[in-house]
C-alpha atoms as one frame of an Amber mdcrd trajectory, in Angstrom:
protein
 -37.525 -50.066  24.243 -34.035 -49.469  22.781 -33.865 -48.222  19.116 -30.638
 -47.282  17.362 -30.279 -43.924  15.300 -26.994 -43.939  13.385 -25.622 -40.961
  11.514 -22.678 -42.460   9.039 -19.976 -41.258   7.063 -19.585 -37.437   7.704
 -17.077 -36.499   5.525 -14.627 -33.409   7.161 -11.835 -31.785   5.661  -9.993
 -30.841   9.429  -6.748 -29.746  10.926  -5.574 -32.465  12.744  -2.510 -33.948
  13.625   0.925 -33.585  15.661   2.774 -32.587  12.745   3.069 -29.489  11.664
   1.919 -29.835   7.982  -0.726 -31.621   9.142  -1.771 -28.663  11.040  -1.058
 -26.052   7.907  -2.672 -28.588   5.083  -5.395 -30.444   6.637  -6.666 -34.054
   5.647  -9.967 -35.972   4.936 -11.726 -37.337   7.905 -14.965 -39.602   8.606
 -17.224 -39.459  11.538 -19.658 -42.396  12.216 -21.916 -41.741  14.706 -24.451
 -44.681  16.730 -26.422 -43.884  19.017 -29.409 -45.828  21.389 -32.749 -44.014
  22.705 -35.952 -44.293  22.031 -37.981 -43.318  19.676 -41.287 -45.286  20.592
 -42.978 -41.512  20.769 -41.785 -40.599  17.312 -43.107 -43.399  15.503 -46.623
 -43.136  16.818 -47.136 -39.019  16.530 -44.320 -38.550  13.327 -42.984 -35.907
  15.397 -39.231 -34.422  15.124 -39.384 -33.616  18.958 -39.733 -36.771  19.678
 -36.509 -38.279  18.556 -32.965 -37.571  17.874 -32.240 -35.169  14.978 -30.051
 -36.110  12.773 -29.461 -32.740  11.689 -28.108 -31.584  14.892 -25.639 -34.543
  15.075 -24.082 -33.712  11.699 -23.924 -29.889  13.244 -22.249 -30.671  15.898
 -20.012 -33.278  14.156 -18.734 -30.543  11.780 -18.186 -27.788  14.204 -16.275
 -29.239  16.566 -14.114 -31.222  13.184 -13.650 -27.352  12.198 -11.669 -26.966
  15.761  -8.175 -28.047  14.988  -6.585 -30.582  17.703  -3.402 -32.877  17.848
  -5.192 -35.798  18.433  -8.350 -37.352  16.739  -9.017 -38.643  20.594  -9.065
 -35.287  21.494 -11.800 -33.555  19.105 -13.348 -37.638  18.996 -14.559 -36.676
  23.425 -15.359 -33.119  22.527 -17.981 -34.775  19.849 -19.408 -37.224  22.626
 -19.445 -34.462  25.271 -21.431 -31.692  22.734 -24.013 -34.929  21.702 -24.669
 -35.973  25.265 -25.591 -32.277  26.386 -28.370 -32.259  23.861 -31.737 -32.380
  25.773 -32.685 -35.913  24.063 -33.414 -38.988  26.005 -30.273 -40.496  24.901
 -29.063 -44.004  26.055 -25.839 -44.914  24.637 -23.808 -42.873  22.475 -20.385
 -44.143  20.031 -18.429 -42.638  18.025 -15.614 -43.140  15.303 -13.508 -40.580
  14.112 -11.547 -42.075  11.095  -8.571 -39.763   9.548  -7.710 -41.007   6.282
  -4.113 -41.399   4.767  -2.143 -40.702   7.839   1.092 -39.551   7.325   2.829
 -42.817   9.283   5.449 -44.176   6.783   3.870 -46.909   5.436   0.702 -48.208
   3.681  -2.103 -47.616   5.725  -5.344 -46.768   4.562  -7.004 -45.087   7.819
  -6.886 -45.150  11.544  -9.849 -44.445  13.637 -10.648 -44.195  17.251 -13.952
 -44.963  18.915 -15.451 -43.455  22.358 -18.645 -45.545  23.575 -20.304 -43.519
  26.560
């Protein structure tokens, strides 16, 4: 059976970015994360164990967000890689990290890069 867990709209204040100022100052960030297992287990004993924590996911979201990179690709694979070494029966994993008001001279609202695994 495939079921879909999503953990949406982790808000991280993070040291990202190529420039130096973005490095010193920091910016607002969202992490959107959708994952596929299942839970069959879960919803007939009510058991934690049995599923994906959502807990955990916003753990490791925000630790690895607190680990300054260049690139949003960058710390957007280290997310994927720390999810998919949980010990959860995991069968698709995606996720979007969006940095807000980017510094690119002109009016953008966000950009955002997505890993599917």
């Amino acid at each position: 059976m495939k079921h879909v867990i999503e953990v949406n709209g982790i808000k991280c204040y993070s040291h990202h970015g190529c420039l130096p100022e973005e490095e010193l100052i920091g910016g607002n960030y969202l992490v959107d994360v959708h994952l596929t297992t299942d839970f069959s287990d879960a919803v007939k004993t009510d058991n934690l164990t049995k599923t994906i924590d959502y807990v955990l996911i916003n753990h490791i979201v925000k630790e690895e967000m607190a680990v300054a990179s260049k690139l949003i690709e960058h710390v957007g694979q280290r997310i994927v890689n720390r999810i998919k070494n949980e010990p959860q029966a995991l069968h698709s994993l995606r996720v979007k990290v969006t940095k807000l008001s980017p510094p690119i001279n002109g009016d953008v609202e966000n950009v955002a890069i997505i890993i599917e695994e």
